[in-house]
SEMIFI-295801 format. One line per field, with one value per residue (C-alpha): residue number from 1; x, y, z. Coordinates in nm, 3 decimals. Each point is the difference from the previous one (the first is absolute). Layout:
SEMIFI-295801
nr = [NUM	...]
px = [X	...]
py = [Y	...]
pz = [Z	...]
***
This chain:
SEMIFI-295801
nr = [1	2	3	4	5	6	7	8	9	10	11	12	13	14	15	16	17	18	19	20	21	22	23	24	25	26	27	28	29	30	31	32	33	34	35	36	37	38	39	40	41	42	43	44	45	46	47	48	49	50	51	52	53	54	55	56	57	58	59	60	61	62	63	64	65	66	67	68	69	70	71	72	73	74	75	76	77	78	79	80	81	82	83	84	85	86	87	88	89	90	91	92	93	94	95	96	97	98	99	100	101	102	103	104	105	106	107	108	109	110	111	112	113	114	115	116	117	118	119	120	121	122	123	124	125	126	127	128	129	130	131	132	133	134	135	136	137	138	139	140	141	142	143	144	145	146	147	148	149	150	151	152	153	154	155	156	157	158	159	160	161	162	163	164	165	166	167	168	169	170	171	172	173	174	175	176	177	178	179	180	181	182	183	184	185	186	187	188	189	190	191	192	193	194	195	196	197	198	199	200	201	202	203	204	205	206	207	208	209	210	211	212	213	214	215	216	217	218	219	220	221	222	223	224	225	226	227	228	229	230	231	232	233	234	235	236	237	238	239	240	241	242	243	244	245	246	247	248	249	250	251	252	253	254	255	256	257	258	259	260	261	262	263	264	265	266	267	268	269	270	271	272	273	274	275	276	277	278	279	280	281	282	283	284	285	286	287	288	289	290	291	292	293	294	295	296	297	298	299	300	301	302	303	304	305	306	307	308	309	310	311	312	313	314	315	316	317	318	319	320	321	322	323	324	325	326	327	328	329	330	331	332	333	334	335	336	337	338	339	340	341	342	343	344	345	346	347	348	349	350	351	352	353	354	355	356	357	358	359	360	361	362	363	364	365	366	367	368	369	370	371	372	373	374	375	376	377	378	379	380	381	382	383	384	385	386	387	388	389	390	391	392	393	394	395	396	397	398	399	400	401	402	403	404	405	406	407	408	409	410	411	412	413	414	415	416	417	418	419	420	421	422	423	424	425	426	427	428	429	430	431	432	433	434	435	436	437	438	439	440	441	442	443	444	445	446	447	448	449	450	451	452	453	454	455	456	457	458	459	460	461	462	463	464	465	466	467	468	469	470	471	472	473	474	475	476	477	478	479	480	481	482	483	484	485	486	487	488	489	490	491	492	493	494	495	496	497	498	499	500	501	502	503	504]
px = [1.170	0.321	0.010	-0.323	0.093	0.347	-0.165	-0.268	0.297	0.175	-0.308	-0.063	0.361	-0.091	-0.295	0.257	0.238	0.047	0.385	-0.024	0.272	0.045	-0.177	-0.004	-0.282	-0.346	0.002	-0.302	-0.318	-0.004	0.150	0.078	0.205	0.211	0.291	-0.145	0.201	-0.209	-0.049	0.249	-0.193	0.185	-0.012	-0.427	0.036	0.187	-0.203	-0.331	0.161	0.080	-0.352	-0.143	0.123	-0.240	-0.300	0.185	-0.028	-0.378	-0.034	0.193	-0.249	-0.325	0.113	0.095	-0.370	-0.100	0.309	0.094	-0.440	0.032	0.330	-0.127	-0.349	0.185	-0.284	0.207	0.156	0.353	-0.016	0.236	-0.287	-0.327	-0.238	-0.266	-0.282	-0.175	-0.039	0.391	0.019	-0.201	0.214	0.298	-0.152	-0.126	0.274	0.233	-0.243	-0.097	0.380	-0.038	-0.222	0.146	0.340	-0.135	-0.173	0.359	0.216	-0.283	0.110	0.392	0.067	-0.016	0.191	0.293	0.041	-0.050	0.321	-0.016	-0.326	0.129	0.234	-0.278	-0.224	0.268	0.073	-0.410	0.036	0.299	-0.170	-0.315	0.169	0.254	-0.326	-0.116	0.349	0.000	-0.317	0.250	0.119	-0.374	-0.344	-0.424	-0.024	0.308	0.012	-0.316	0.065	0.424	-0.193	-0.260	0.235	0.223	-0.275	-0.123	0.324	0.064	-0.308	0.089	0.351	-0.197	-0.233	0.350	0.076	-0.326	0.040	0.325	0.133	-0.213	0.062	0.392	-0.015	-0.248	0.210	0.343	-0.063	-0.062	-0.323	0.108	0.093	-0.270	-0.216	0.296	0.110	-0.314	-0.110	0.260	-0.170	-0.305	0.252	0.220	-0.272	-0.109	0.328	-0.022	-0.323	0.092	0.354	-0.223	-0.174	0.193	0.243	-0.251	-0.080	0.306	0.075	-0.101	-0.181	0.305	0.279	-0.207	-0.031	0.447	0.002	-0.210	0.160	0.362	-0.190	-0.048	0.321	0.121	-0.219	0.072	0.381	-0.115	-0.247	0.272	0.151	-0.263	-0.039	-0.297	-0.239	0.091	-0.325	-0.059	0.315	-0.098	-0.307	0.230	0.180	0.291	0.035	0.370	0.013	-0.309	0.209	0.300	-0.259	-0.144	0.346	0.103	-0.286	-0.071	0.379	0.237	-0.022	-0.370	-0.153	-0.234	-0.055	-0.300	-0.170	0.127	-0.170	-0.333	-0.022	0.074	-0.249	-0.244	0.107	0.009	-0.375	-0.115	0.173	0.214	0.024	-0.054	-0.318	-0.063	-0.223	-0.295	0.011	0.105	-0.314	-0.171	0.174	-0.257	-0.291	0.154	-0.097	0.342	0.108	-0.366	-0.086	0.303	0.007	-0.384	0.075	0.339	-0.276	-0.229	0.200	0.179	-0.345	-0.053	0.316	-0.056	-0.355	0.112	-0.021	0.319	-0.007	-0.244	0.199	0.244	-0.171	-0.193	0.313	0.083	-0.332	-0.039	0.331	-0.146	-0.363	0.209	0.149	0.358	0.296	0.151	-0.263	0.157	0.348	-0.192	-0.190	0.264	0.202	-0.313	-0.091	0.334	0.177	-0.313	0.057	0.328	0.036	-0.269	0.113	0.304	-0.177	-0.197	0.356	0.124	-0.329	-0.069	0.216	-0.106	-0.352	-0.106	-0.124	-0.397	0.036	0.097	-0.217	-0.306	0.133	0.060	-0.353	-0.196	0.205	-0.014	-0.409	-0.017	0.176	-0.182	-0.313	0.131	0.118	-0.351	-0.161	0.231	-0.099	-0.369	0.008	0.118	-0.223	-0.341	-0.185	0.192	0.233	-0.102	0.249	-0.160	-0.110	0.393	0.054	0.315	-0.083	0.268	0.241	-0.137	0.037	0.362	0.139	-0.248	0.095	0.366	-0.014	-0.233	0.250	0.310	-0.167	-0.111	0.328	0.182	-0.269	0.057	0.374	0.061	-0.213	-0.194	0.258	0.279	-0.140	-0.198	0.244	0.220	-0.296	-0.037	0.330	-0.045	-0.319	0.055	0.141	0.328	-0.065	-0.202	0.135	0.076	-0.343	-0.212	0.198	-0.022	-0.424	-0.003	0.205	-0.209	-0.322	0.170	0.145	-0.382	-0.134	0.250	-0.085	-0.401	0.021	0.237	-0.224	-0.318	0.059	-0.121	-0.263	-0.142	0.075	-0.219	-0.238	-0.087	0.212	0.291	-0.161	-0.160	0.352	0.172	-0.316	0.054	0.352	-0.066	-0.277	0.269	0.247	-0.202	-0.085	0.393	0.041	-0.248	0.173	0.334	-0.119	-0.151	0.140	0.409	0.265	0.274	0.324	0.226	0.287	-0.105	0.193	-0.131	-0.062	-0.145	-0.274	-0.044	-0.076	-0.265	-0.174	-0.015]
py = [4.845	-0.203	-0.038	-0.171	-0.219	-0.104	-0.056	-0.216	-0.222	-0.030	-0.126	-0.269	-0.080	-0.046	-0.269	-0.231	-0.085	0.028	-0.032	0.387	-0.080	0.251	-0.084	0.163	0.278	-0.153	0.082	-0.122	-0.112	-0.310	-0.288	-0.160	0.237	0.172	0.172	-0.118	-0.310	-0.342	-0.244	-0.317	-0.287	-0.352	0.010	0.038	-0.301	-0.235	0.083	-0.118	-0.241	-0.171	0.057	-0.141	-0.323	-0.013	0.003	-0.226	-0.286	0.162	-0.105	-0.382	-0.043	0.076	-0.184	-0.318	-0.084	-0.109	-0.230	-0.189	-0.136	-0.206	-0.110	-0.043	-0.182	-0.314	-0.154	-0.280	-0.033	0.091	0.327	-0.032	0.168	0.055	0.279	-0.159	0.156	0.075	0.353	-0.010	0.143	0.282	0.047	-0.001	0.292	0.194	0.008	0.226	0.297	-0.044	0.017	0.334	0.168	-0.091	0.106	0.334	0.082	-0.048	0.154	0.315	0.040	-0.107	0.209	0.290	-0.123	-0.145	0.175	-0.108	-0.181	-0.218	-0.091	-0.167	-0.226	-0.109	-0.032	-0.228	-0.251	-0.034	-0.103	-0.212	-0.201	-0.089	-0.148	-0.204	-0.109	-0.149	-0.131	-0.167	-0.207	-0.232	-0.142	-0.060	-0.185	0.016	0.228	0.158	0.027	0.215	0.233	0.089	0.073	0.234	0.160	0.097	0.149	0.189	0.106	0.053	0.182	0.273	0.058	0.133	0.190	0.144	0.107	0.060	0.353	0.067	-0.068	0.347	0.182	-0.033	0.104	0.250	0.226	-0.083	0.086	0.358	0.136	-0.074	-0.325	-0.147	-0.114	-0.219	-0.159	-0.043	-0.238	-0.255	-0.137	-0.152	-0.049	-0.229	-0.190	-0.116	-0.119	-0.173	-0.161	-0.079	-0.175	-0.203	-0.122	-0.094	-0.164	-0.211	-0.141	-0.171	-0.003	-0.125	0.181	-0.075	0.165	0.274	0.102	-0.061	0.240	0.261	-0.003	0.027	0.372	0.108	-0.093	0.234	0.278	-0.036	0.072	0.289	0.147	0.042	0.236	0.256	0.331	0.114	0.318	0.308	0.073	-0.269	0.128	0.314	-0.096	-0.135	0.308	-0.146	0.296	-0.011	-0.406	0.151	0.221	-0.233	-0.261	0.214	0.134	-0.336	-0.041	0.338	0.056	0.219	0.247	0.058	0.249	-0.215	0.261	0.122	-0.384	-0.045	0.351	-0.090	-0.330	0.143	0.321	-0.282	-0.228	0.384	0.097	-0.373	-0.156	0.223	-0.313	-0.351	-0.194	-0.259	-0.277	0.124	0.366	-0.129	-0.184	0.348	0.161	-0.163	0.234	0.203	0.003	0.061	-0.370	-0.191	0.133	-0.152	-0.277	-0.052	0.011	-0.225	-0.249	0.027	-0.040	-0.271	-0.161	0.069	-0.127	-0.383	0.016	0.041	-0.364	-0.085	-0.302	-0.131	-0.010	-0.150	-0.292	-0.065	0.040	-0.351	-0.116	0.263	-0.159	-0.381	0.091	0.084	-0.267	0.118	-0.230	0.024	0.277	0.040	0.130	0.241	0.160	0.093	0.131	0.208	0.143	0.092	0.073	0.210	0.170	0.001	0.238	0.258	0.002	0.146	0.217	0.122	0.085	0.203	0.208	0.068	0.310	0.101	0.053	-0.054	-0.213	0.097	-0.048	-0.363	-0.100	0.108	-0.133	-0.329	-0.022	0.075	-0.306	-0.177	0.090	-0.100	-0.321	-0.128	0.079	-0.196	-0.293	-0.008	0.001	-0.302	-0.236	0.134	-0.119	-0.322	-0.060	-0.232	0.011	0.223	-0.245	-0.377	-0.234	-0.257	0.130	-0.028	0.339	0.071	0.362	0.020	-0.065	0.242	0.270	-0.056	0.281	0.231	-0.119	0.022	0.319	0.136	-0.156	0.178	0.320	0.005	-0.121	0.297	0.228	-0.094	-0.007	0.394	0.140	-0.157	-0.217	0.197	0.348	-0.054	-0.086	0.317	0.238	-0.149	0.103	0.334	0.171	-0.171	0.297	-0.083	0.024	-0.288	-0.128	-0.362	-0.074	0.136	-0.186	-0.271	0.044	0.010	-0.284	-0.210	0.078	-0.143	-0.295	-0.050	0.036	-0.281	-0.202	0.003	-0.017	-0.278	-0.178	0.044	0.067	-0.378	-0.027	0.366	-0.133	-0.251	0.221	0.175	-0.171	0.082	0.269	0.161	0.006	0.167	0.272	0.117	0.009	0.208	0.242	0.064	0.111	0.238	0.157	0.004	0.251	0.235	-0.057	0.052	0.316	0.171	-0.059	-0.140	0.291	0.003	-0.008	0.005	0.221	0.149	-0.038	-0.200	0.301	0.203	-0.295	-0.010	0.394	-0.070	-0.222	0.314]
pz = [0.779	-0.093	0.390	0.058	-0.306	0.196	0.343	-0.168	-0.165	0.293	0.205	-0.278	0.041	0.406	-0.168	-0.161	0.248	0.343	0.000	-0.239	-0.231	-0.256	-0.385	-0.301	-0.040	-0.163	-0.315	-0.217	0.110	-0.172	0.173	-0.342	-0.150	0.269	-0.160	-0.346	0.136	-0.088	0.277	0.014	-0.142	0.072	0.361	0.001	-0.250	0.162	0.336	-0.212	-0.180	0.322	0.182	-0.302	0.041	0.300	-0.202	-0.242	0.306	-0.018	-0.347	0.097	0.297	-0.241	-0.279	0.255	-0.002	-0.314	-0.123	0.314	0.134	-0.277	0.160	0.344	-0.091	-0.006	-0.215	-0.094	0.350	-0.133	0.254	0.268	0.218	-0.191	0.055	-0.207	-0.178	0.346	0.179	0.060	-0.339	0.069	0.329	-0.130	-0.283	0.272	0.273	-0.242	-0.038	0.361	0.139	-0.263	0.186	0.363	-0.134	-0.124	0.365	0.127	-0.234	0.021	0.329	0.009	-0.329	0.188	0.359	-0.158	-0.329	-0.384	0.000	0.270	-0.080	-0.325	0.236	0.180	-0.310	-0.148	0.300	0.035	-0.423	0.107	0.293	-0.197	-0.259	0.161	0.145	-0.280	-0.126	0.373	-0.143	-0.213	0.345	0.081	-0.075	0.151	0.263	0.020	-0.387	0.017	0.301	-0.148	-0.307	0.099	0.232	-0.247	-0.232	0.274	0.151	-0.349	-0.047	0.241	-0.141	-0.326	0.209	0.144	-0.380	-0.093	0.206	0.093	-0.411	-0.149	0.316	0.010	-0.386	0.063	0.221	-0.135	-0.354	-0.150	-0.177	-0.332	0.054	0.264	-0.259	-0.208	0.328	0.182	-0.293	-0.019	0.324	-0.251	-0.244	0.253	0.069	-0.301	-0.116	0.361	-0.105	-0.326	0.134	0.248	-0.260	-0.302	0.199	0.264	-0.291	-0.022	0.357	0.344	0.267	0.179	-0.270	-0.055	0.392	-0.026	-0.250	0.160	0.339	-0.224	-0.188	0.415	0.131	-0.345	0.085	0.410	-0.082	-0.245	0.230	0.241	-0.195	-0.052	0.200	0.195	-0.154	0.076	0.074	0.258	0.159	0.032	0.187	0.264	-0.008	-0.149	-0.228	-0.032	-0.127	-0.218	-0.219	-0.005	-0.189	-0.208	-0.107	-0.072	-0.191	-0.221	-0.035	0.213	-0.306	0.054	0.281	0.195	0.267	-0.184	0.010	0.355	0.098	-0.206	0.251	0.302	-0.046	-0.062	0.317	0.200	-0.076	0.089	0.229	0.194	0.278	-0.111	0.032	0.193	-0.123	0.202	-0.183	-0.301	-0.019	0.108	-0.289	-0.214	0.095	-0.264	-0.335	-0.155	0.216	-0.069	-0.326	-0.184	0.153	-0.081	-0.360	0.002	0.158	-0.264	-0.281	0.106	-0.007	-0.324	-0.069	0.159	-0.151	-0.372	-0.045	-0.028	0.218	-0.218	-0.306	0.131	0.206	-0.353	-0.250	0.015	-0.045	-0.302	-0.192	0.108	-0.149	-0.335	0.019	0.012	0.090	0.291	0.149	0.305	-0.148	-0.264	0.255	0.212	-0.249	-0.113	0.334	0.129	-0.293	-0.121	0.343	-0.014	-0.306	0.077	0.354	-0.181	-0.201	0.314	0.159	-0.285	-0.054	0.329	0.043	-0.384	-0.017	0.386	0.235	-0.026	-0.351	0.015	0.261	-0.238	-0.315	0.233	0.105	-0.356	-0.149	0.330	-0.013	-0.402	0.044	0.286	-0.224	-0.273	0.229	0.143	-0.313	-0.136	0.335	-0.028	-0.388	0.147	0.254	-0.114	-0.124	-0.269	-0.004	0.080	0.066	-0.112	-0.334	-0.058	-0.140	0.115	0.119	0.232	-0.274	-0.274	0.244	0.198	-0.199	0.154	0.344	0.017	-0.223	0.299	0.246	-0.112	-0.031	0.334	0.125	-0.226	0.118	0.371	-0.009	-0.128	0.213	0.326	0.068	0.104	0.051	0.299	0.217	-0.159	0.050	0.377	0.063	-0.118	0.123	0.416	0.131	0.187	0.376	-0.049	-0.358	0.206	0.169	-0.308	-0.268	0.260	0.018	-0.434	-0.011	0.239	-0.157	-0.328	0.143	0.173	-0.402	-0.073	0.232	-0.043	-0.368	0.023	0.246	-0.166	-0.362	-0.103	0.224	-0.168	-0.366	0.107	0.108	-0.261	-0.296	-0.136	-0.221	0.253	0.219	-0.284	-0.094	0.361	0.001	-0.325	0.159	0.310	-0.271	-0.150	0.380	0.017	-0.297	0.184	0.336	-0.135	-0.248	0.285	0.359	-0.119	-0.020	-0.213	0.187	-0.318	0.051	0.336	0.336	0.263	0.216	-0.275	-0.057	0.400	-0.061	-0.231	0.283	0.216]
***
């Protein structure tokens, strides 16, 4: 018996590497806990940290919007280059989620070519041309003004569809079980201190400054990015299986057995993909149910993420402060909606890990759903003839509190749960022979939802009032606690190949 035991080591020893170099016997099943030795935690933290700051430019390149059209209107022909209140505006609002979504299709497919690392490089000299772009504009007027500008949002545009996928893949495989949740969060939580930097401080600033200081946070996170180390578990895919354990040495610790984690991925890359794919039957790997099915359900929840109004609140949070007559509305509501984001993003990050991803994403959606309610029933109470302007009743006023208390509570709700997870749980269930094409397919469908509510949210307010915007927002949260309930796994404190076994 001992025997069969031995020869079966010795061919999982054949698995990891080619090159056969002795390694200490497996000794625990867990990959976790080898040699009741805990994993080395600094090096996975300073590898997010750093990837991070790509969805912190994320954050920047949202929050550019809102502070710097007032800037480029040029209403009192002060702009060196107006855009003017004209479709331009709408342009220039539109370019950056459209540049998303062609920057996803190509980092879906270059993620896996050239590796997680390298696609980081690339993501951060597309951020760096689109907004010296835009800085180029200062040197510029009419025409020329116009087309630097859009350029750069677009080219822009596609350097956050770059970190839109590659960002919770890279932390996806590098970190361990316990830990995925923790570090798969600060994405969210990076980009709402990106939003919220954009804008405080284009308040205060030019279009102009504020594009200087964004191209000085990529040239930062270009010379940090530069530093990191590919996965080990892209590297083992290009049967690079010795550079493989080297990384994940470096990162677990050279005290910690990692032959057990290395063994767990390659048995998984063995029983899929003994060769590698080409594009053609990577796209037939898709007749299966373990590759479609989870990718089918990243898909639909990140629709019921972009439908859970928050693009509503926060085109209307400005007008919300101004109809209570707040000084200086523009300032408050900032402050609201991305410091409000800001904190529960944080509070997302640190529960995540605790009590589960599924968890959050339903709690998210019943106060997303009950807020939406309340902020419908607050514009419906509004609308005349409950509330005639003319009869100067000041309904607007007398109910404010009920609006912004709705606001933050669907900004709280939004931020611990459906803002972050998502993209975690997309990085999760795609099982990894075709991890870069199907995070690639979630993450265009999202960027698609972005860009049709974006382009159509005012013209469907109109539609069917503002009331009647927010009551369907609401009813599509409430489908979103069934969805999630039912159809969402929870990931929490499984491997990546043990939640690609549950597909199976």
């Amino acid at each position: 018996m001992s025997g069969v035991e031995d020869t079966d080591v010795d061919q999982d020893r054949e698995l990891l590497l080619p090159e056969k170099r002795p390694y200490e016997t497996v000794q625990s099943s867990s990959i976790d806990n080898n040699n009741n030795t805990k994993p080395r935690l600094w090096t996975v933290a300073y590898s997010c940290a750093v990837i991070v700051q790509s969805w912190l430019v994320f954050g920047l390149t949202i929050g550019y919007t809102s502070p710097v059209l007032s800037d480029l209107e040029g209403d009192d022909g002060s702009s060196s280059a107006p855009l003017g209140k004209t479709t331009y505006q709408d342009l220039f609002s539109v370019l950056f989620p459209v540049g998303g979504l062609i920057g996803t299709v190509i980092a879906g497919w270059i993620v896996d070519k050239i590796g997680r690392k390298l696609s980081f490089l690339v993501c951060s000299i597309t951020y760096a041309i689109g907004w010296l772009l835009i800085i180029l504009t200062l040197l510029t007027n009419g025409t020329i003004f116009r087309l630097l500008i859009f350029a750069g949002r677009l080219i822009g545009g596609i350097g956050v569809g770059f970190a839109s996928l590659c960002a919770p893949l890279y932390i996806a495989e590098l970190s361990s079980s316990k830990t995925r949740g923790f570090f798969g969060t600060l994405t969210q939580l990076h980009l709402t201190i990106g939003v919220f930097i954009a804008q405080i401080v284009g308040t205060y600033i030019t279009y102009y400054w504020l594009a200087v200081i964004t191209l000085v946070v990529i040239c930062l996170f270009t010379m940090l990015a530069i530093t990191l180390k590919e996965t080990p578990r892209w590297l083992m895919t290009q049967k690079r299986n010795g550079e493989a354990r080297e990384v994940l040495v470096w990162l677990r610790g050279e005290h910690y057995n990692v032959d057990k984690e290395l063994l767990d991925v390659t048995k998984q890359l063995e029983s899929e993909n003994k060769n590698k794919l080409s594009f053609a039957e990577t796209v037939k790997a898709f007749r299966s149910k373990a590759v479609y099915y989870p990718v089918i359900l990243g898909v639909v929840l990140m629709f019921f993420q972009q439908c859970f109004g928050i693009a509503g609140i926060i085109f209307n949070a400005e007008d919300i402060f101004k109809q209570a007559k707040i000084k200086s509305p523009g300032l408050l509501s900032s402050v609201t909606v991305g410091g409000t984001q800001m904190i529960f993003s944080l509070v997302g990050t640190l529960l995540t890990d605790i009590v589960g991803r599924r968890i959050l994403l339903v709690l998210s959606s019943i106060i997303g759903c009950m807020s939406l309610t309340a902020m419908g029933t607050y514009e419906y109470l509004n609308d005349e003839p409950y509330c005639d302007p003319s009869s100067g009743t000041g309904c607007k006023e007398n109910l404010y509190p009920m609006a912004i208390t709705s606001m933050a509570c669907l900004l709280a709700g939004f931020s611990i749960g459906l803002g972050a997870i998502p993209w975690l749980i997309a990085s999760e269930i795609v099982p990894l022979k075709v991890r870069g094409l199907g995070v690639g397919i979630i993450t265009c469908f999202n960027w698609s939802y972005v860009i049709i509510l974006t382009g159509l949210f005012r013209n469907y307010e109109d539609a069917v009032h503002p009331w009647g915007a927010f009551w369907s927002f609401a009813l599509v949260a409430f489908c979103g606690i069934i969805y999630i309930a039912v159809f969402i796994p929870e990931t929490k404190g499984k491997s990546l190949e043990e939640i690609e076994q549950s597909f199976l």
